[in-house]
N, C-alpha and C positions, 0 to 999 in steps of 0.2 A: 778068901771069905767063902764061907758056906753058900752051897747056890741056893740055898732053902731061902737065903737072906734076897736075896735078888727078888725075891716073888714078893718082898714086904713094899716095894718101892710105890709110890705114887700113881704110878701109872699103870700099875694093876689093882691095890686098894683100892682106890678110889672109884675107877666103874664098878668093881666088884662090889660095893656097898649101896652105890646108889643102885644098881640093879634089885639088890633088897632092900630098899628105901621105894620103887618104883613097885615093886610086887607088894609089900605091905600097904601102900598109900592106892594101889588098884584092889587087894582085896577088901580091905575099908570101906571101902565108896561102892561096893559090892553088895555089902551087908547094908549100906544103907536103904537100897533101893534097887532093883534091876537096870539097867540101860535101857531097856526099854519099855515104857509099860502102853498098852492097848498100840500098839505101832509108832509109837512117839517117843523123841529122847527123855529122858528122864534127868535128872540132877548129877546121876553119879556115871552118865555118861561122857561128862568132859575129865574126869580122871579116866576110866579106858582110853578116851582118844591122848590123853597127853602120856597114858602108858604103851599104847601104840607106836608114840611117832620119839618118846623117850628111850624106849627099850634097844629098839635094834641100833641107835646111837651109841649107846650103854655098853652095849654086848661088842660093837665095831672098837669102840676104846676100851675095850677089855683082851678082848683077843689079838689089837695090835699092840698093848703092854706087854705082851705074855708071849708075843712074836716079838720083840725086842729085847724081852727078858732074856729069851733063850739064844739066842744072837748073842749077847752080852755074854754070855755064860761060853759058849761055844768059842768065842774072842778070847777069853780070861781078863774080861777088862773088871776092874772091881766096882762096889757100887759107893759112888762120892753121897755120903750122908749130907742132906740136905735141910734147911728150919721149916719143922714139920708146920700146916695149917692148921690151924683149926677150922675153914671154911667148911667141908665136906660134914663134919660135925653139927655146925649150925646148919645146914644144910637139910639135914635130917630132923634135928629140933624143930625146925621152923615148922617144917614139912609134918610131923607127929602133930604137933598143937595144933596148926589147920585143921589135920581132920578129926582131933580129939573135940573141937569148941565148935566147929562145923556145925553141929546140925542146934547145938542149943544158941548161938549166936546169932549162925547165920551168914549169908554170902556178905550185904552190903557193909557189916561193921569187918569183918574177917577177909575180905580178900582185899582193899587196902592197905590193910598191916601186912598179909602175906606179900606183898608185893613191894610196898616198903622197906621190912626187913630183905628181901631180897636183896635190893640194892643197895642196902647196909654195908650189908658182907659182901659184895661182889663190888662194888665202888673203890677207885683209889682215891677218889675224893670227898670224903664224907662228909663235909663244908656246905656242901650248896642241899641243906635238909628240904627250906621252903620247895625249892624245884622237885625234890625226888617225893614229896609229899602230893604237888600238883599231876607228879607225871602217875604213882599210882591209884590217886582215884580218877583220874583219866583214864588208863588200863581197865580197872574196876568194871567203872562205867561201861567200856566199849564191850567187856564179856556179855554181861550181866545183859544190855539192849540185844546183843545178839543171839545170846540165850532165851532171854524174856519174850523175846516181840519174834526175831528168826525160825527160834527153835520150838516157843509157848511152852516153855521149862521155868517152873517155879522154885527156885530155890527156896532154900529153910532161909526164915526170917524170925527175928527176934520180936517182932510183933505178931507174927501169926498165931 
């Protein structure tokens, strides 16, 4: 097999993408607003930090796909085709729409759903909807108080 093919595998896609799913989704929230404004967090300060503590995660499962790759390759071991996801896909969907309906929606009807659909697609039991409906406006909740009253960051809201 061509070793070009080695580098298509999973385990390098996939950080590879969400690193540019994580640099689109921090420049975004960029142009919303600055991180900081008069010495105080601002809204588009929790996308930096979840680009912060995302990225060098990102970048560690990238460069050890790519140290395995070349292992692989070095071995002559071939690459076993595997049934591709689609999670890494909605992943990014989910992720675009957040911050496209962001600012006209708003945190408290949108980060619900964002978090909902999270464990959509990341759930192998997708049965128990009531729970995973309670557990993300719980999540919601606990941002948003932390944000709000913690940090005195107002998020975009559909009534303002």
């Amino acid at each position: 097999m061509n070793s070009r093919n080695h580098y298509l595998q999973a385990k390098v896609i996939i950080p590879f993408f969400m690193q540019i799913a994580l640099i689109i989704y921090v420049v975004s929230a960029l142009q919303l607003s600055s991180p900081l404004v008069d010495g105080m967090l601002s809204e588009s300060s929790f996308p930096v930090i979840i680009f912060l503590v995302a990225t060098p995660a990102a970048l560690k499962l990238l460069f050890d796909g790519l140290k395995d790759v070349k292992k692989e390759i070095a071995e002559g071991k071939e690459v076993v085709v595997k049934k591709k996801s689609i999670k890494p896909v909605l992943t990014v969907v989910i992720m675009a729409v957040f911050i496209a309906l962001f600012e006209l929606l708003g945190f408290s009807i949108l980060a619900p759903l964002y978090i909902f659909f999270f464990m959509m697609v990341y759930d192998d039991k997708p049965q128990f909807i009531v729970k995973k409906i309670i557990f993300a406006l719980l999540i919601a909740v606990v941002v948003y108080v932390m944000y709000a009253i913690a940090f005195d960051i107002r998020f975009p809201e559909i009534w303002r």
